[in-house]
N, C-alpha and C positions, 0 to 999 in steps of 0.2 A: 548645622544651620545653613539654609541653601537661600531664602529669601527675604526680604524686609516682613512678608505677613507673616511668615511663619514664626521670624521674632517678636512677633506683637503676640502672638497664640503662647508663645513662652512665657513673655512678659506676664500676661495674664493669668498660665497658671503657676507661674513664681510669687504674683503676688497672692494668692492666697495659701503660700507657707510663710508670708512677712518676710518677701528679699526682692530686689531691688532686682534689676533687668541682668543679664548673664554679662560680662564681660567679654568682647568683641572679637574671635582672635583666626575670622575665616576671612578670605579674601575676594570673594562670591557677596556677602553680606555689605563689605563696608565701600562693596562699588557702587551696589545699589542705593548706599544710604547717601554716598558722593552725588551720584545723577538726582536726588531729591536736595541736598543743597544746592546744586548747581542751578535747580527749575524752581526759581523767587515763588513761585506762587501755586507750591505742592502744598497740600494741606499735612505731610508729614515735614514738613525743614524744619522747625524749631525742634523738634525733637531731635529730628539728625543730628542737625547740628551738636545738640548735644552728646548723643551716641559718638561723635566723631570725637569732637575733645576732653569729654570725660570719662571714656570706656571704653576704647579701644587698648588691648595689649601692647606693650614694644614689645623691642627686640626681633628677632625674626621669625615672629608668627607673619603669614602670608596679610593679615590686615593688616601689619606693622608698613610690610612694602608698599601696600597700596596709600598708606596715608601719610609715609614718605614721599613718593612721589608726589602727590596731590598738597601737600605742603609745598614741595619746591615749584611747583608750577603758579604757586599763589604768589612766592615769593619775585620771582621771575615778571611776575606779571600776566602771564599766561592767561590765567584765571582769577578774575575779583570777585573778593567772597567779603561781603562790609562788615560779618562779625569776626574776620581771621586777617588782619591784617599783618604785610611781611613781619612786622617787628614778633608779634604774637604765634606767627607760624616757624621762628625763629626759636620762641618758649619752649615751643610744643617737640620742635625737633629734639631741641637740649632737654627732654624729660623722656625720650625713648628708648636712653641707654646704649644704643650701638644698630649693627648690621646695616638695614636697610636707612636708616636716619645717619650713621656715619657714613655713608655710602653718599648719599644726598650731598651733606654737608661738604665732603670734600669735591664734590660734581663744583658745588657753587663758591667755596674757599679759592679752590682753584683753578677757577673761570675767568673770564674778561674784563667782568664787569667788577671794578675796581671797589667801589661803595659796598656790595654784595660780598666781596671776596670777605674784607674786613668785618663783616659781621660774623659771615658765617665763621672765621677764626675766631673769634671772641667765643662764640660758642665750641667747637671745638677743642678748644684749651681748657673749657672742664669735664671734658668726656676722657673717659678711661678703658672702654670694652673696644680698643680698636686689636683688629687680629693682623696674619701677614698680609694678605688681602692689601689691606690700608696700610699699613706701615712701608710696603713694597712700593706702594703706590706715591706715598710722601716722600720715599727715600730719594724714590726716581725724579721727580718733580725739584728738590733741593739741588740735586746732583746735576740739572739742567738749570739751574741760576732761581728757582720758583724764591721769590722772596716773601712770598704767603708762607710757603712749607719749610723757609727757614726760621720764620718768626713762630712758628709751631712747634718746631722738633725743638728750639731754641728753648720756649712755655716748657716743653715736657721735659725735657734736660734737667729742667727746676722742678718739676713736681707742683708747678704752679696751681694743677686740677685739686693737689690734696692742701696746699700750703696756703692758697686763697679762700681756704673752706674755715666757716666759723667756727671756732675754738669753742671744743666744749665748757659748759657751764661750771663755774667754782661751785657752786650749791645747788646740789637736785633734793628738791624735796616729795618725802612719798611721804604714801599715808597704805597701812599695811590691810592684808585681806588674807586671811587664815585660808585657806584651800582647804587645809587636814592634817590631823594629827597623824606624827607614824611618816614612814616612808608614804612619797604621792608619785605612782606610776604615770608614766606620759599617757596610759590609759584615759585615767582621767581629766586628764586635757582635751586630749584626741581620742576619743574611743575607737578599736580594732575594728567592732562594729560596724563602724561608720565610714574606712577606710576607702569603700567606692569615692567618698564624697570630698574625699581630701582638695581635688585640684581645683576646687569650686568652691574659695576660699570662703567666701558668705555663708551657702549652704553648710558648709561643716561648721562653722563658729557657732552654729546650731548647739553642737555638740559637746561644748566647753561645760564640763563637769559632771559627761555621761548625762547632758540631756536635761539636770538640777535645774530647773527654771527658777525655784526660786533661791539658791545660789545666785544666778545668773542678775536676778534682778538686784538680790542686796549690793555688788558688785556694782551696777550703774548707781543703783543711790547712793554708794559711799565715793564713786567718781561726780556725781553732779552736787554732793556736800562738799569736795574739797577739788573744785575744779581747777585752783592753782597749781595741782599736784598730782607726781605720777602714783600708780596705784602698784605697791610690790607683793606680789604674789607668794606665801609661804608656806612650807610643807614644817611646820612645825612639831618636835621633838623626830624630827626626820629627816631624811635628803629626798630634796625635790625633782622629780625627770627619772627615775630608777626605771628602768624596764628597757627601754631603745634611746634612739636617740630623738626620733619622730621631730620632725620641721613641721609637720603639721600641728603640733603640739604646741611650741613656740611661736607657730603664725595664729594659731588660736588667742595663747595671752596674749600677744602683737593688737591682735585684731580688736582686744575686749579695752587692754589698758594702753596700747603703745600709739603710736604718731604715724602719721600718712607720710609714706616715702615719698610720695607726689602729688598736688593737686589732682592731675590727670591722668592718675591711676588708680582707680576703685579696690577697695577691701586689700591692698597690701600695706602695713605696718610693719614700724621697725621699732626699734628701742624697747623692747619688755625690761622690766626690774622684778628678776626671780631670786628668791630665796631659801634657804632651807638652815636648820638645826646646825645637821649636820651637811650642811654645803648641798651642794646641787652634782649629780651623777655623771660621770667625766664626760660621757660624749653629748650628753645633752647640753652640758657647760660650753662644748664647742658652737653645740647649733645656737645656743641664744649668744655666742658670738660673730656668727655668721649674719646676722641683723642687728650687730651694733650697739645687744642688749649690755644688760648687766647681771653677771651672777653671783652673788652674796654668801659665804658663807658665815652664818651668825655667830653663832657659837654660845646661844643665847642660854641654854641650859648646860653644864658642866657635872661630874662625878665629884663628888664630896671623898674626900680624903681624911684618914689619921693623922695624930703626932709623926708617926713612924712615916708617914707618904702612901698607905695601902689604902686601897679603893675601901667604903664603906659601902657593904651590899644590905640589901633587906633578907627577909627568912628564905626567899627563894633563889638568894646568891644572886642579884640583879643589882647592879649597883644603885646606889642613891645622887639622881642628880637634883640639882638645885639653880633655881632660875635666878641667873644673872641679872638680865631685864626683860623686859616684858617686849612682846610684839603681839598682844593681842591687836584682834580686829580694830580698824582705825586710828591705830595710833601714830602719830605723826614724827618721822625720823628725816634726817637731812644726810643726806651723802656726800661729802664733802671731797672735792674729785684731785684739789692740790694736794688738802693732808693726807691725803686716803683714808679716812678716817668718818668712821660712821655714830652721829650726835645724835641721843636724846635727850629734848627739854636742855640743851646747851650742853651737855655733857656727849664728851669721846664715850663709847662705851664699847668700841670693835676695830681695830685693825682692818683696814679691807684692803692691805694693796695688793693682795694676791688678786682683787679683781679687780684691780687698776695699773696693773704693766705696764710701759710705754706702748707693746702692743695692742693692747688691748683699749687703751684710752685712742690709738688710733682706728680700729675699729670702730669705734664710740663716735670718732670722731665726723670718718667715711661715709658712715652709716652703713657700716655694715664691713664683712672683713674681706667680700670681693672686688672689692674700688680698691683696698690697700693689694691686693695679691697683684690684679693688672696695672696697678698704678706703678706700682716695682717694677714689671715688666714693662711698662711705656718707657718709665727713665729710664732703663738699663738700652733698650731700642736707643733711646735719644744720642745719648750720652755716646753711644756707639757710634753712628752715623757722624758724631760734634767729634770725634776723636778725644775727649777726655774723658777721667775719672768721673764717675758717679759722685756728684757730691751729698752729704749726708744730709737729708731732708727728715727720711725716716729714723726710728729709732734705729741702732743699729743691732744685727740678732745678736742676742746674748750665746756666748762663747764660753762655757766653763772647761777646762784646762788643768786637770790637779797631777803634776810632776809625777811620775814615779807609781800610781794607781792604777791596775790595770782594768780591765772593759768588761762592760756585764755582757750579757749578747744582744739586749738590747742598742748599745751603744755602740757595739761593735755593726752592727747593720744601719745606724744612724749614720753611723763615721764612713762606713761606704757608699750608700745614698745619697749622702749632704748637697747641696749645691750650694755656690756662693758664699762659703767658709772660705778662712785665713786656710791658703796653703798652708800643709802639713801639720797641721794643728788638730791634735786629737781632742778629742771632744768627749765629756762626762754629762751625765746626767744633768738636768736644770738646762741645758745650751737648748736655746729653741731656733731649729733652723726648720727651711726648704728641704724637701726628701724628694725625690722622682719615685714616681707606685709605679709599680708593674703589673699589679695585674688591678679592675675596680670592677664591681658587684653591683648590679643595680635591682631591686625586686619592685614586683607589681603594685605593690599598695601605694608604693612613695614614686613609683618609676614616674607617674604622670606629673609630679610633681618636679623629678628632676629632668624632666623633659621641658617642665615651663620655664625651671632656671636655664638650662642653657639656649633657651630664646631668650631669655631676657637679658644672658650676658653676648648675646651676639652671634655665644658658637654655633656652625654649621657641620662641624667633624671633629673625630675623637683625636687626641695629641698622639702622632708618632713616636713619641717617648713610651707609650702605655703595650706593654706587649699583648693584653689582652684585655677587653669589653665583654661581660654576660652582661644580658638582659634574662633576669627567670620570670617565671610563670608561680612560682608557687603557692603565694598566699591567694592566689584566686582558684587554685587550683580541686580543690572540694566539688564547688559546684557552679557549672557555666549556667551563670544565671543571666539575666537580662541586662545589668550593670556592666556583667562580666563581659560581655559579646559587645559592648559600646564600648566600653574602654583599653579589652587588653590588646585587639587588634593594631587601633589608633597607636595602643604605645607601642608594639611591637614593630610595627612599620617607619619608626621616628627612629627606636634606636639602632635597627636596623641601617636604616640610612646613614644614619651617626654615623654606623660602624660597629658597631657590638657586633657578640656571638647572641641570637635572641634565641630562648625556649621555643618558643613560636614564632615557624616562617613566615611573616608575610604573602608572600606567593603557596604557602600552602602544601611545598616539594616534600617536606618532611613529615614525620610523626609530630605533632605536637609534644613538648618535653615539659610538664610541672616538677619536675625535680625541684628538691630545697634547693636553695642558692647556696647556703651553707656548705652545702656537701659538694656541689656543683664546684666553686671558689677553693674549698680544701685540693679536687684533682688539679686546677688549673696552678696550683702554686706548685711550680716542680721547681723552684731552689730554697734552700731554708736561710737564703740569705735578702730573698723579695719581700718589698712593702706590699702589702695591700690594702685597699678601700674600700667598703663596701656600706649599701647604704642599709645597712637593720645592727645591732647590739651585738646579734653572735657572730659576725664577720669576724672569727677568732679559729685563723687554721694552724694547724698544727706544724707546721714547715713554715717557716718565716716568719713573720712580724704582720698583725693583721690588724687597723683597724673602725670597730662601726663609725660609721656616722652619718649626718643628714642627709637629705635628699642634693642639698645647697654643695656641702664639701663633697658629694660622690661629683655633680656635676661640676665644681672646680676643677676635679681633679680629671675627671672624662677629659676636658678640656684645656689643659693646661702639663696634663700629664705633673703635678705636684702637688704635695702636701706639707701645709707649714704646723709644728707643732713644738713644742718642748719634747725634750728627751727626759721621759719618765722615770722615776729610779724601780727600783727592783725586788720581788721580794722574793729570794731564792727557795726553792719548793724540796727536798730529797724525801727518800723514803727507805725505812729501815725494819728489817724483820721480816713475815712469813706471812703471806694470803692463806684462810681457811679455805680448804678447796670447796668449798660450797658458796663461796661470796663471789658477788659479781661485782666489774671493776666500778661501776654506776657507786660504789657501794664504799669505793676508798676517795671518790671526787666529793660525797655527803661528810664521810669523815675526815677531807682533809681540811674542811669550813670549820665542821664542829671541834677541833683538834686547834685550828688556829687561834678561832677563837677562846677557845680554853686557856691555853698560851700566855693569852695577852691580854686576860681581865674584862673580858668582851669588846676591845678596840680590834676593828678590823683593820687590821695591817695590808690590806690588798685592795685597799679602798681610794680609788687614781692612779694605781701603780701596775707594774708590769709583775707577772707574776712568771719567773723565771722556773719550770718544772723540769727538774731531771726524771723525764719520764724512762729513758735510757732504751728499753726494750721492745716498748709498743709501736706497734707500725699506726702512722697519721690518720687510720682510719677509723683505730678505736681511740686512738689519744683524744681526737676531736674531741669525744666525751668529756674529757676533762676540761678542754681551753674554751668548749661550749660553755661552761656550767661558770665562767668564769666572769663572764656578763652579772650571775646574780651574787658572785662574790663583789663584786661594785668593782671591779678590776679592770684600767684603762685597756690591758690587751695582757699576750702569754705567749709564750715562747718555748717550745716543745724541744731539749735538749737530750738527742736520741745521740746511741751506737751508729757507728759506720753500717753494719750490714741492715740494720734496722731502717735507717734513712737510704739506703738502696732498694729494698722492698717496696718502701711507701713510693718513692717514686716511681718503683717499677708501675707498681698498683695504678699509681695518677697516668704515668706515660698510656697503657693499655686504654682506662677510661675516655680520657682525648682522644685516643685513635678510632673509640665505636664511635666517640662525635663525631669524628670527619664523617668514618663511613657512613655514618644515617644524612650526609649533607649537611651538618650542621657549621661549616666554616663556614667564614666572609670572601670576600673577593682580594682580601689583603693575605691570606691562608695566616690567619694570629694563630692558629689552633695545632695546625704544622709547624710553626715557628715555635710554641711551646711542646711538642713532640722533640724536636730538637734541642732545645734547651734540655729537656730529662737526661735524652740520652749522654748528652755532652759532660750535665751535672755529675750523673751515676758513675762514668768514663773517670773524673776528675777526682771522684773519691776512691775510686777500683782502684790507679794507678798511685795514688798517697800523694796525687796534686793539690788536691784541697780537701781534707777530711771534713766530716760533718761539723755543723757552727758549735763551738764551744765555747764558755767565756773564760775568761782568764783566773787562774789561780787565785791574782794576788785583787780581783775585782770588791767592789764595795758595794755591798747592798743593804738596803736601810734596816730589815732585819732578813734573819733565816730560818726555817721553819721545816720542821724534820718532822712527820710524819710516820708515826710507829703502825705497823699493819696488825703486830700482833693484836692491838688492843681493838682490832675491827672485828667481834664474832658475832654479831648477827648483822642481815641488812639496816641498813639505812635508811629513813624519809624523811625528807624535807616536810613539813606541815605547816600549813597558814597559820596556825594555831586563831583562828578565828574568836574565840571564845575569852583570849587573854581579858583580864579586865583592866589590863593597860592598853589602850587602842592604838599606840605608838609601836607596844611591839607584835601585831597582828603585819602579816600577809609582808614579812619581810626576808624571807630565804633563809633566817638565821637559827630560826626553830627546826633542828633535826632531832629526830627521836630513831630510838630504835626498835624493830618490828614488836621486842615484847613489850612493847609501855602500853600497844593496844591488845593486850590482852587475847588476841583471837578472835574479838567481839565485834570490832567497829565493822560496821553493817556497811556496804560498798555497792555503791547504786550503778556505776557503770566504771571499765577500762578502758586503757588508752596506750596503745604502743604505737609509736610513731616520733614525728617532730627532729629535728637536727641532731637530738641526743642516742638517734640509734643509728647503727650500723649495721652491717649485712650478718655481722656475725647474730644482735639479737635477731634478727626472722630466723635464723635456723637455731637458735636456744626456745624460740615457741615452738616450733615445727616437733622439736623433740621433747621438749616439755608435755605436748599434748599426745606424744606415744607413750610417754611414761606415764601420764593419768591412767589415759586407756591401760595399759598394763598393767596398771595396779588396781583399777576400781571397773574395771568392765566398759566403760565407756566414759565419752567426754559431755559430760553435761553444764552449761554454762547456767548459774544464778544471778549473773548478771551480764548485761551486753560488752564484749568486747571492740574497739575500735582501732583495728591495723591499716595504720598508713605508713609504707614503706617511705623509705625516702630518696630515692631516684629509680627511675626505670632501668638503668645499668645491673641495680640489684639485684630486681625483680629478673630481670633476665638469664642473672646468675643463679638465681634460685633456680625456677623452671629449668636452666640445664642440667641442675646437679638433684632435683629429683623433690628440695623443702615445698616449691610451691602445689604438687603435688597433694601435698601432705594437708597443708592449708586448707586449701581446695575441699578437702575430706570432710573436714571442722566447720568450715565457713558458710550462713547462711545468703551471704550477700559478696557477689564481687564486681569491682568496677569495669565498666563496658564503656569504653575509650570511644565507641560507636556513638554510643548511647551517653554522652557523662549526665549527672543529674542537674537537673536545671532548677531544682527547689532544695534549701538547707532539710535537714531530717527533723523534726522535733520529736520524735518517741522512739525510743532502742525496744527492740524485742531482746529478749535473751541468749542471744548467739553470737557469732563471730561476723564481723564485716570487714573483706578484705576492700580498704576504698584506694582510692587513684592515686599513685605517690605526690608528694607536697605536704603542706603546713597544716591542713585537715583543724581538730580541733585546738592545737596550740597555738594555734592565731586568734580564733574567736570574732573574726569576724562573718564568718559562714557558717559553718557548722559550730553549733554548741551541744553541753550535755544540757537536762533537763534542769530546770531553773530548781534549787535545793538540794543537788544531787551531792552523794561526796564521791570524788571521781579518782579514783588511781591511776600516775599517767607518770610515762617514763618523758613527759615533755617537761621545760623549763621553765613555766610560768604559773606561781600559785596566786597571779595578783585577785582580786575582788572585781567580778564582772569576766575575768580572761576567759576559762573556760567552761567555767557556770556560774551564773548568776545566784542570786539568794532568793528565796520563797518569802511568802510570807510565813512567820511564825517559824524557819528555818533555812539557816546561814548555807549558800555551796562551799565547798571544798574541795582544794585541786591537792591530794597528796603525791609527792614528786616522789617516786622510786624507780628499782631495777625493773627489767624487763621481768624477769621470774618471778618478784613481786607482785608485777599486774596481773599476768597469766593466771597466777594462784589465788588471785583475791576475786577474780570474776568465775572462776569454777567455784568457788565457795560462796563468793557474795559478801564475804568480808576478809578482814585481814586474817592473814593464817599464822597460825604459831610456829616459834621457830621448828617445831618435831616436822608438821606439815611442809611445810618450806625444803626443810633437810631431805625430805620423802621424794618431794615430786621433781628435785635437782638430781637425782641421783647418777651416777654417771656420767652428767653432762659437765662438758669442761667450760665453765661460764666466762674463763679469761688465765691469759698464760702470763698476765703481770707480774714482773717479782723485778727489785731494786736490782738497779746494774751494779757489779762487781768492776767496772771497768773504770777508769779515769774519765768522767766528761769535764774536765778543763784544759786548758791549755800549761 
């Protein structure tokens, strides 16, 4: 936006989508709309005016600086403006959050003028996003007699900014809103769809319940029938948020049920009250704590029990649960914040302290959990400068400590990470501390997202603590469409600047890179002892400790270089017995769901926890499959506990991929990308020499259960299936339905395939490459009955391929392949019958670009079977996303439906699909 009329041309055709004027955040725009307040008697100033104080952006978007300054010149005197007077442009500053307005504030704190100094402190003693910048600035100021900047550092020493803040409420009272039965995917919050539209918080709140309007309306009328009260959102007989962690999701309910973080800041809300059955999905638990919310779990319906304590299941072995109480729509419950304790009609009927911590109530408290992350960091500054102790304002982190126990490898990477822990004090599971990340992920659909949080928390550069920044390309990466050319430049050139490693150069020097992030994040972690962040669900690498989450915590962490969490417990993974040589590994990650669950009566044991896998033998590139797939086990993260020579390999594998990045230009000016080339080599040195062998946990460690894994009993492939049809709607399109190839008879008719998405590796394109010599071999040629869709997943592979001779092969097969000259600028809506090799990235397992055809049942070695992800429903017929192996898809699009196991056995024949088999070696300590 370049001009004031060009914003009145917006204006106008925003309001005929029913939204309100765009939010302010160019620095070109809000000069212009300045010199029309300044001229009394422009026929645009009342409106300015209003543009000025109701919708401009903080933090440091370039309008933030311009209306920092333009405040302080009010204040000063400079300029008299008769609806902005000092006192009022004093408000205005205290609501912009940091950079250009602390910047101000401390210009005029710490200036001449005595009267001015003292306000502007007053203000300043509740601000929290002050960076080195200012703190250096303060320090210096004290250290020179400034008696302004000692009554400040003095404020922050106390945590005055959090301890003057009102105390949250003894009684919140909601009144409840069913969202849906069954697991509810952040889809339907946020739809993928709609992902262009996330940063344009209005625009997307469009989008709350995939576009249900008339959802959308029952939801205000039962907010304008009980306007006392918040309104909690529930995924009832379900958990709520399953799929990512999506902040757009959470600023959606924000937006529909939650509270204005500011007068003078348009469509951002805080405080949601979400809910669910079975609790709310770990990392989306985080993100509605990142705004201060509340996340519930009810526990409203339970399994019926015998005499004896054995589950009672119905004829189809499903256990029988039985409702507690009731939260249908509008019923009225009080959350009660002392006892923890959640009343209906006067009755306790729920335990909630798990979602009332002392953390977590100071989050509540904050509004949100980034004022408590820098408000730690201000006292700790203070306190430093004052030469004392920190005194305890905050909760203090919980410290578990159990004598004599020894460390899952979770714990044992918390325990090396930690900051701010009791010297020497080993630490268990439950302790929730400060971690330093090493390496954070940022992706395109949410990037622009985490690009506005950290304007809005002030930062201008990524924390020296972080050894490495990606910014990818990949969910946009399908089709450069119109959206796509408007936004991914803009972000590419921000985190650039940041500091990241970006897919796409701003300057243009390189190849454009859509690689998955996932795959991307897996090279960049070359020790199995690093934290990672990243901002999508499968940010789950196979070497280290990895894990998703919001747009809000990646840019914490961008910026702060830390991550605060509990230390997860653990649920130890082995495997015993013999792979049929015809199974592919996709095939023991199906069965090792279907297997747990079996186990444990249908309670998911992996469900918040860390899922601790002795994968032992697999190099990082095929394990990924497993720690990927661990997102839709509901598993907070996973942890790949590999052989010495095995975790030599993988690094080798990473160290090499980092080094094509350099060579294509792909470093910063900081060289992060060399500095992780050396970190490999150093790591691989460390274990060659028996200086530090690969991460193990300890012998004598505690995990909450263990779960062994028989291969023999895996003899035909595996599928995940929506099971769309169940006539329990609770347990439709929840990951937990796998079947095995014969249950479909050979029959189920197969509209279109799908290899691609973060679940494949380089080994599957050369299991199709020779898949599709063995058809021809056996039947004369390759003929497809249904459309194939190959999206490799980084250009590294593709590279690999072409030298070693598979994409050749491809090429042979394929009726379509992607022209990086040419990308396509419009989504496909009709597959022809043949193969399409498209542009590496997230392709159809995103779903917000390309989809299959509305109805379709789609075979896809991707990870998402939700409702609407990768095909929609028709009328008169449900889509279907069925999850399998690569050799599965291949065989189901030459036939056009599923293939029997004879089939299947046929067209694998000599190919090695995976060299897995259980380590014989000790992985503990």
């Amino acid at each position: 936006m370049n001009t004031y009329k060009d914003y009145l041309k917006e204006i106008e055709a925003r309001k005929l989508q029913g939204l309100h004027p765009k939010p302010i955040d160019g620095a070109e725009l809000l000069n212009e709309i300045i010199a029309q307040i300044k001229d009394v008697n422009n026929e645009h100033r009342k409106d300015s005016l209003n543009f000025f104080i109701y919708n401009t952006l903080p933090g440091t978007t370039s309008a933030a600086g311009v209306k920092a300054k333009f405040l302080k010149e009010i204040i000063l005197g400079e300029t008299v403006v008769e609806e902005i007077t000092p006192a009022f442009a004093f408000e205005q500053l205290g609501h912009m959050k940091g950079g250009p307005s602390v910047e101000v504030l401390l210009d005029l704190a710490l200036g001449n003028d005595a009267g001015i100094a003292a306000e502007a402190a007053k203000v300043l003693k509740t601000q929290v996003f002050l960076y080195e910048a200012d703190t250096e600035r303060l320090e210096k100021a004290y250290n020179e007699g400034d008696a302004i900047a000692k009554e400040l550092i003095e404020s922050y020493a106390k945590a005055e900014f959090f301890t003057k803040l009102p105390e949250v409420e003894e009684e919140i009272k909601v009144v409840t809103f069913v969202a849906g039965v069954g697991d509810i995917s952040t889809d339907l919050l946020s739809p993928g769809a709609d992902a262009h539209s996330r940063s344009d918080r209005e625009l997307h709140g469009q989008s709350m319940f995939e576009h249900n309007k008339e959802m959308q309306q029952e939801l205000l009328a039962l907010k304008k029938q009980h306007p006392d009260k918040r309104v909690m959102l529930i995924a009832e007989k379900g958990t709520m948020g399953v799929g990512s962690s999506r902040m757009s999701g959470v600023n959606n309910v924000a937006l529909w049920t939650g509270i204005p973080s500011s007068p003078y800041v348009p469509f951002i809300n805080i405080a949601p009250v979400i809910a669910g059955t079975n609790g709310i999905a770990p990392i989306f638990l985080t993100t509605v704590g990142v705004t201060g919310g509340i996340g519930i779990d009810l526990k409203n319906w339970v399994k019926q029990k015998d005499a004896d304590g054995n589950t009672i299941v119905d004829e189809d072995g499903d256990p029988i649960l039985k409702e507690e109480y009731s939260v249908a729509t509008g019923t009225v419950l009080t959350i009660n914040t002392k006892e923890k304790k959640l009343y209906k009609d006067g009755k306790a009927v729920k335990d909630i302290s798990t979602a009332l911590t002392p953390p977590k109530m100071e989050f509540i408290k904050a509004g949100g959990s980034y004022a408590v992350v820098f408000g730690k960091k201000l006292q700790t500054f203070a306190c430093k400068v004052l030469g004392i102790d920190v005194p305890q304002v905050y909760a203090p982190a919980k410290e578990v400590s159990i004598e004599g126990q020894g460390l899952t490898a979770v714990e044992k990477i918390f325990n090396r990470n930690a900051v701010g822990t009791t010297p020497g004090k080993t630490l268990h599971a439950g302790s929730n501390v400060r971690v330093e990340v090493n390496i954070v992920g940022s992706q395109d659909t949410t990037g622009l997202m985490t690009s506005q949080e950290l304007e809005m928390m002030a930062a201008t550069v990524i924390s020296p603590i972080v050894d490495a920044g990606y910014q990818s390309g990949c969910h946009t990466a399908s089709v450069w469409d119109d959206k796509s050319k408007a936004n991914i430049p803009r972000l590419m050139k921000f985190m650039n600047d940041f500091g990241l490693v970006t897919g796409r150069d701003p300057k243009g020097k390189y190849h454009p890179m859509t690689d998955v992030i996932h795959k991307v994040l897996n090279d960049l972690a070359v020790d199995d002892w690093d934290v990672i962040i990243g901002g999508d669900s499968h940010t789950r690498m196979a070497k280290g400790v990895a894990f998703g989450a919001d747009s809000g915590t990646v840019a914490l962490a961008l910026a702060t270089g830390e991550a605060t969490m509990p230390i997860p417990e653990s649920v130890k993974v082995t495997f015993k017995g013999e792979m049929k040589p015809y199974m592919d590994f996709r095939d023991v990650v199906h069965a090792t769901q279907e297997q747990m669950l079996d186990q444990f009566e249908g309670e998911n044991v992996f469900q918040g926890r860390i899922i601790e896998v002795h994968i032992g033998t697999l190099t990082s590139d095929q394990a990924f499959t497993f720690t990927d797939w661990t997102a839709e086990m509901k598993a907070k993260a996973s942890i790949c506990i590999s052989e010495d020579d095995t975790l030599i390999e993988s690094l080798e594998i990473s160290r090499d991929r980092i080094q094509i990045m350099i060579d294509k230009g792909m470093d910063n000016p900081k060289q992060d990308l060399k500095g992780l080339v050396d970190k490999a080599n150093k790591r691989i040195a460390d274990i060659k020499s028996g200086k530090k062998s690969a991460l193990k946990p300890d012998a004598d460690a505690k995990y909450y259960q263990e779960v062994i894994i028989d291969l023999d009993k895996i003899v035909e492939p595996m599928i995940a299936d929506p099971d769309v049809h169940n006539e329990d709607v609770s347990k439709r399109y929840t990951h937990d339905c796998i079947n095995p190839l014969s249950y479909y008879g050979g029959t189920k008719k197969v509209d279109l395939g799908f290899i691609g998405s973060c679940m494949i590796h380089k080994g599957d394109m050369q299991i199709l490459a020779q898949m599709l010599k063995n058809i021809e071999a056996q039947q004369g040629k390759v003929e497809f009955k249904a459309p194939l869709v190959v999206a490799p997943p980084t250009y590294n592979i593709v590279d690999e391929l072409k030298e070693e001779g598979d994409w050749e092969i491809l090429q042979k097969y394929s009726g379509f392949e992607f022209d990086d000259s040419a990308p396509k600028g419009l989504a496909r809506t009709k597959y022809e019958n043949m193969l399409y090799l498209e542009r590496p990235g997230c392709n159809l397992c995103m779903g917000n670009q390309e989809k299959a055809e509305p109805g379709d049942t789609v075979m896809a070695t991707s990870t998402r079977l939700f409702q609407g992800r990768v095909v929609r429903d028709a009328e008169g017929k449900k889509g279907e996303s069925l999850l399998s192996s690569t050799p599965v898809v291949v065989l189901s699009t030459i036939l056009g439906r599923t293939p029997t196991l004879e089939e299947y056995q046929a067209a694998v024949e000599g190919i090695v699909l995976t060299k897995f088999k259980p380590s014989t070696k000790q992985l503990v300590m």
